[in-house]
C-alpha positions in Angstrom: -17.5 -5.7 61.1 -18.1 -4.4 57.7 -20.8 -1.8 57.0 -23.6 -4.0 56.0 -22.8 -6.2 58.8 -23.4 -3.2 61.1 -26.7 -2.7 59.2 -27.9 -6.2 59.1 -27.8 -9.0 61.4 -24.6 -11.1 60.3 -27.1 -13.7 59.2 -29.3 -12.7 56.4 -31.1 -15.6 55.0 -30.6 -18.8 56.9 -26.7 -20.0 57.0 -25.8 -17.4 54.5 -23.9 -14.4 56.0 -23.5 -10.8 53.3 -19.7 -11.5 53.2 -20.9 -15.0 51.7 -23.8 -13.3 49.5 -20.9 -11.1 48.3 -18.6 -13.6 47.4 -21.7 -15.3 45.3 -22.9 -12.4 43.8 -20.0 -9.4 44.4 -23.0 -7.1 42.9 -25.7 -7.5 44.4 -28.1 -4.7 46.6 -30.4 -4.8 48.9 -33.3 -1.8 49.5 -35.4 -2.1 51.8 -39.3 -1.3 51.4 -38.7 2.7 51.0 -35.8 2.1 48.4 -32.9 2.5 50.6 -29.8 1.0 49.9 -29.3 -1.7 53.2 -26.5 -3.1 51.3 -24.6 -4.1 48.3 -21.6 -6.4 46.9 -18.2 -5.3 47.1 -17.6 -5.2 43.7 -20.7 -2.6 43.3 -19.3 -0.7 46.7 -15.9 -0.1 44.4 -17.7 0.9 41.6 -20.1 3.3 43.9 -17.4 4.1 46.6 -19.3 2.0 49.9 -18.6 5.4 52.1 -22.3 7.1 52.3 -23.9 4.8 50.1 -25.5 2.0 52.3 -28.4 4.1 53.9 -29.0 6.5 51.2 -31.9 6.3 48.1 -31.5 3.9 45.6 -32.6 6.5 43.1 -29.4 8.9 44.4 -27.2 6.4 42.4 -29.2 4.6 39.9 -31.4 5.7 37.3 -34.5 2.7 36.3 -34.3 1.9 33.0 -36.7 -0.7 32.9 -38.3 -3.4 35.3 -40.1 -6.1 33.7 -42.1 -8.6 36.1 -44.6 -11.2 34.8 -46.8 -10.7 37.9 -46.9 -7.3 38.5 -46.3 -5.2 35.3 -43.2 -2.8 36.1 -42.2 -3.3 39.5 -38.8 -3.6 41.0 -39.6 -6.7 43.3 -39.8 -9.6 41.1 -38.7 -8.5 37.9 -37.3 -10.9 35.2 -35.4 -8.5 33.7 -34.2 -5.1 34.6 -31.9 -2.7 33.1 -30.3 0.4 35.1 -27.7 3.1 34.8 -25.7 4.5 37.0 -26.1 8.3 38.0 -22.9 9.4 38.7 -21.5 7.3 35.1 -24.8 7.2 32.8 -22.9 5.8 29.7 -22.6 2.6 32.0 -25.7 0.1 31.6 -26.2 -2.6 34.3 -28.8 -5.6 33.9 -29.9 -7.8 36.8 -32.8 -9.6 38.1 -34.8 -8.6 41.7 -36.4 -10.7 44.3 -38.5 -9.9 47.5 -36.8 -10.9 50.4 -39.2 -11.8 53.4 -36.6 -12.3 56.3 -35.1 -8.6 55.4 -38.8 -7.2 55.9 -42.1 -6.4 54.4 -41.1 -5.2 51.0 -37.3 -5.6 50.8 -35.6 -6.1 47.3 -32.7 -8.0 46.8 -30.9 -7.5 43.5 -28.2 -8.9 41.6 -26.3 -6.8 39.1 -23.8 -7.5 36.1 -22.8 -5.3 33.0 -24.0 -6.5 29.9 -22.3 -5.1 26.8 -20.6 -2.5 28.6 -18.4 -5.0 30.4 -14.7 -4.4 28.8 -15.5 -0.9 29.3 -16.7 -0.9 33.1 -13.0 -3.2 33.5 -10.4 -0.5 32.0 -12.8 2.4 34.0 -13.2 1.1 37.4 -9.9 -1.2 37.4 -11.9 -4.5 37.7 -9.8 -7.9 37.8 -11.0 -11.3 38.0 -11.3 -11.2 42.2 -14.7 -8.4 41.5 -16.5 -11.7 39.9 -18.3 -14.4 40.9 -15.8 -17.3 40.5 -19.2 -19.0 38.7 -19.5 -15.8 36.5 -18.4 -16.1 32.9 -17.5 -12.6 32.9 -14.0 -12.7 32.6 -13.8 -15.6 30.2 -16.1 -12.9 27.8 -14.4 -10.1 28.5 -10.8 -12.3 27.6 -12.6 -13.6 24.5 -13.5 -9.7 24.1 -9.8 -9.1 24.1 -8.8 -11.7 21.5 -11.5 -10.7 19.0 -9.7 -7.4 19.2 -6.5 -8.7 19.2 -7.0 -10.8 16.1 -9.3 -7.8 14.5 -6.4 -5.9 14.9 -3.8 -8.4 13.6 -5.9 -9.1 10.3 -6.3 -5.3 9.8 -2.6 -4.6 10.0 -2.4 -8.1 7.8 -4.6 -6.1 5.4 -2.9 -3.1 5.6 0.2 -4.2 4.7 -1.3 -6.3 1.8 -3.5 -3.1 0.9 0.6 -1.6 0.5 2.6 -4.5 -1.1 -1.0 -4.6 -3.9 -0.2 -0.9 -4.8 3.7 -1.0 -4.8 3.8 -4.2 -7.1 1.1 -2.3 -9.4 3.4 0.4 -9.1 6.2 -1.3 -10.0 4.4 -2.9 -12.9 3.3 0.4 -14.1 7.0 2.7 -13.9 10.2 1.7 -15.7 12.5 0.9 -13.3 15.5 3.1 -14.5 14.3 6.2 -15.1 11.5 6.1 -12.7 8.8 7.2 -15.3 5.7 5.9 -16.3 6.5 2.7 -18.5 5.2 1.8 -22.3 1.7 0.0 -20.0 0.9 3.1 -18.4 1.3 5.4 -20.9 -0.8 3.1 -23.5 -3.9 3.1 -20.5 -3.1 6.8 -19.9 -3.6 7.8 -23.5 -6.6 5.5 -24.0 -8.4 7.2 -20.6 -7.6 10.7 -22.1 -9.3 9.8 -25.9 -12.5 8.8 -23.8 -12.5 11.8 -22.2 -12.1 13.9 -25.6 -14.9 11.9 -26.8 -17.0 13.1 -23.7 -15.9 16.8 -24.3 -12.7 17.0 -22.6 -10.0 19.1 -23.9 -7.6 17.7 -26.6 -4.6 17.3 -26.1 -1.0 16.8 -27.7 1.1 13.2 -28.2 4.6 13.7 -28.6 7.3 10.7 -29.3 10.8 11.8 -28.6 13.6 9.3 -29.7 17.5 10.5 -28.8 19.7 10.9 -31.7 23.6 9.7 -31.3 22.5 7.6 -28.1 24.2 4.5 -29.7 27.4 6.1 -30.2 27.2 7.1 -26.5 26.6 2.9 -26.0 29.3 1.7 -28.1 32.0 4.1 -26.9 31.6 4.3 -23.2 29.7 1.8 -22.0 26.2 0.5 -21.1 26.3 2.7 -18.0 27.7 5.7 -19.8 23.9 5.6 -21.6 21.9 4.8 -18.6 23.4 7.5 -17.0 22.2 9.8 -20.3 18.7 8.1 -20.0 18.3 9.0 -16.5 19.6 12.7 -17.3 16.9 12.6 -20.0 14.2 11.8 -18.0 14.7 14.1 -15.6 15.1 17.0 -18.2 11.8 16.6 -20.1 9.7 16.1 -16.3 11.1 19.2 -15.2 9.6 20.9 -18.9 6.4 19.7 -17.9 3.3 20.4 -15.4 1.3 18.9 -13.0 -1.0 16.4 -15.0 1.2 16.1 -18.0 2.8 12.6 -18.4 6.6 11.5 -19.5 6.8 7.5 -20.3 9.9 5.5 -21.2 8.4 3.5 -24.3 11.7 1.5 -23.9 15.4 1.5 -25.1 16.2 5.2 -25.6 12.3 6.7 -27.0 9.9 8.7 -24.8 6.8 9.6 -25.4 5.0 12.9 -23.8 1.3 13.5 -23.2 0.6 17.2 -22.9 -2.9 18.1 -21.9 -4.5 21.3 -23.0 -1.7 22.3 -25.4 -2.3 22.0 -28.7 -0.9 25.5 -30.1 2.1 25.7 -32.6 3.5 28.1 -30.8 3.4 26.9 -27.5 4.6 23.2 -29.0 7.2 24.9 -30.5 8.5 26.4 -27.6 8.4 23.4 -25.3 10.0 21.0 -27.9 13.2 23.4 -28.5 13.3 23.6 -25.1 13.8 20.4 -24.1 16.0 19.6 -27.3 18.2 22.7 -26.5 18.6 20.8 -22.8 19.5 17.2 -23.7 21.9 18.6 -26.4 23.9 20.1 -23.3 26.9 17.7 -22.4 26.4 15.3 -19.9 29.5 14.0 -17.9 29.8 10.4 -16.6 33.2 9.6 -14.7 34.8 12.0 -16.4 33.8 12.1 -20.3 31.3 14.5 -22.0 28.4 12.1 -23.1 26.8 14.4 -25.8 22.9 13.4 -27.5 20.8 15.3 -29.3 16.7 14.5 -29.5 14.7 14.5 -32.4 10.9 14.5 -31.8 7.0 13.9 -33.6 4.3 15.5 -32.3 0.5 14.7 -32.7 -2.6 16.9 -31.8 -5.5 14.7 -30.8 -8.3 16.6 -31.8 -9.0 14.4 -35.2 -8.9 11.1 -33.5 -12.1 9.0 -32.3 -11.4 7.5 -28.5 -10.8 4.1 -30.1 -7.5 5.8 -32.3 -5.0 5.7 -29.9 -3.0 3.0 -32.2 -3.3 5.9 -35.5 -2.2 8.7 -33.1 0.7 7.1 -32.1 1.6 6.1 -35.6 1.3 9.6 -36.7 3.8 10.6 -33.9 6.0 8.4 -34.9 6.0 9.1 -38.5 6.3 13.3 -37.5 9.5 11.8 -35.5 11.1 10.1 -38.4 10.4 13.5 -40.5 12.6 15.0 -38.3 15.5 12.1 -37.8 15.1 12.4 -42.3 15.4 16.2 -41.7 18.6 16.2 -39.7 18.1 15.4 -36.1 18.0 17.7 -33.3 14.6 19.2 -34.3 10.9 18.7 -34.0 8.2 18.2 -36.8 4.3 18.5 -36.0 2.0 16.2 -38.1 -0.4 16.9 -40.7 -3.1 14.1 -39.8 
C-alpha cells in the first residue's frame, strides 16, 4: 500500500480510489480540517519528495498567495482561484482550485494544482515528462508549443543575425576598393562631406590632400597590369602606415589617392608628412624580379575657407595644387592658395 493508502481508506469518494484520483489529477492534495497534508498526487510527491510530507502542515511547504471564493471571501475551501508557492522553491508559482470534501471529514480540502506560466521551468527543474500529467491535461502540448516558439525565435534570430552580417559586409564592400583595400571614391566623397558639417558646427579643420603617382604608366606598359597592381597595393600600404587613427586614405580610382588629415593644417607638419610619403613610394619596389620604380606627386588643401556645402571647390583646389606640382617636375608637393 502506498502512503496515502495507509492514511486513507483505499476508497475516498465512492468508486474512486487515490491511485485513480492521482492518475486524474497527478497534483492534487488533500488537508484535512487543521491543514495537514492527508495526501497528494504523485507528481506533487516528486516535486515535494512524498517521505515526511503526508502528515505534516500544509503551510511547512506552501506559502498562500491568494484564495479567492465567491461565498466566503478568502478561504481555502471553495476557492475559484488560488495561487501558491512553494517554500522550499519560491520562484515556482502553482495555481489550482479547492473544494470541501464531506466524506474525508468535517472541513477537509481537496486541491488540485498545476503550474501556470512557470511550467517549462518547473519541467527542466524537477525532470517532469509527459507520465507526471493528466493524460486530459494540455500541459505538455503547451509546454511543446513553448519549445517551438523558442525554437523558431531562435532560428529567425540567427536568420537575422546572419542578415544583420551579410547587410554590413555588402555595405562594406560597396564602400572599400577591392584592390587595395581602402576606402573607395563613395566613402571618401560621404567622409569629406560629414567632416565640412562638422567644421561648420566648430569642429576642427582639417587638410584634403590628392596624391596621383608619377611614371605609374610606364610601370603598366613595360611589365604588365599586375606589375602596377602590385605598385598600387605597395602604395596603399605606405601612405596608411604615414597616417593616424581617424585620418582616412581612399583610392579615387586608377592610380590617384586622396588623404583626409584631421587636425593638421600646419605648413610644417604638411610638409613633413608629404615628403615622407613621396621619399617612400620613390623606393623601388620589386615584383618577380624587376625593380618597379614611381614617384608621387601631390595637392594639398586646408579646409578652413570652405562652407560645409564646398566639398566639390575643395577638391578642385587639390587637384589643381597636384597638377602645380606634376607642371613643377613631379616627385613633390604643392599647398594651395584658396
Amino acid at each position: 500500500m502506498t502512503e496515502m493508502s495507509r492514511l486513507h481508506p483505499p476508497v475516498a469518494l465512492p468508486g474512486l480510489s487515490t491511485e485513480a484520483l492521482g492518475r486524474l489529477m497527478p497534483m492534487f492534495l488533500w488537508l484535512d480540517a487543521r491543514g495537514m497534508i492527508c495526501g497528494l498526487g504523485p507528481t506533487l510527491a516528486k516535486i515535494l519528495g512524498a517521505g515526511g510530507v503526508i502528515g505534516s502542515d500544509f503551510s511547512r511547504h506552501f506559502i498562500l498567495r491568494r484564495a479567492r471564493s465567491a461565498a466566503r471571501g478568502d478561504s481555502l475551501a471553495g476557492a475559484r482561484r488560488l495561487s501558491l508557492s512553494l517554500v522550499a522553491y519560491p520562484e515556482f508559482s502553482l495555481r489550482g482550485t479547492a473544494v470541501e470534501i464531506g466524506s474525508l471529514g468535517q472541513g477537509a480540502v481537496l486541491l488540485n494544482l498545476s503550474f501556470g506560466i512557470d511550467l517549462a521551468e518547473a519541467v527542466r527543474e524537477f525532470g517532469l515528462t509527459e507520465a507526471d500529467f493528466a493524460a486530459s491535461d494540455l500541459a505538455m502540448e503547451m509546454l511543446y508549443l513553448i519549445e517551438a516558439k523558442a525554437a523558431v525565435l531562435s532560428e529567425l534570430t540567427a536568420l537575422t543575425a546572419r542578415l544583420d552580417k551579410q547587410r554590413r559586409s555588402a555595405m562594406s564592400q560597396a564602400l572599400t576598393d577591392p584592390l587595395t583595400g581602402l576606402a573607395n571614391r563613395r566613402a571618401f566623397d560621404g567622409t569629406l562631406e560629414r567632416a565640412l558639417q562638422a567644421q561648420a558646427h566648430g569642429e576642427r579643420p582639417f587638410t584634403l590632400a590628392h596624391l596621383d603617382l608619377d611614371f605609374f604608366k610606364e610601370v603598366n606598359d613595360s611589365l604588365g597590369h599586375a606589375a602596377g597592381d602590385a605598385v598600387l597595393v605597395h602604395t596603399a600600404a605606405v601612405i596608411a602606415a604615414e597616417l593616424r587613427r581617424g585620418d582616412l586614405v581612399a583610392r579615387l580610382g586608377g592610380d590617384e589617392f586622396a588623404l583626409l588629415l584631421r587636425g593638421i593644417t600646419g605648413r610644417e607638419q604638411l610638409e613633413l608628412l608629404a615628403e615622407r610619403i613621396i621619399s617612400r613610394i620613390e623606393e623601388p619596389i620589386l615584383f618577380e624580379g624587376q625593380s618597379c620604380r614611381v614617384s608621387a606627386s601631390i595637392g594639398i588643401a586646408v579646409s578652413g575657407g570652405y562652407a560645409a556645402d564646398e566639398a566639390d571647390r575643395l577638391l578642385a583646389d587639390a587637384d589643381a595644387a597636384l597638377y602645380d606640382s606634376k607642371r613643377r617636375g613631379r616627385g613633390c608637393w604643392t599647398l594651395s592658395r584658396s
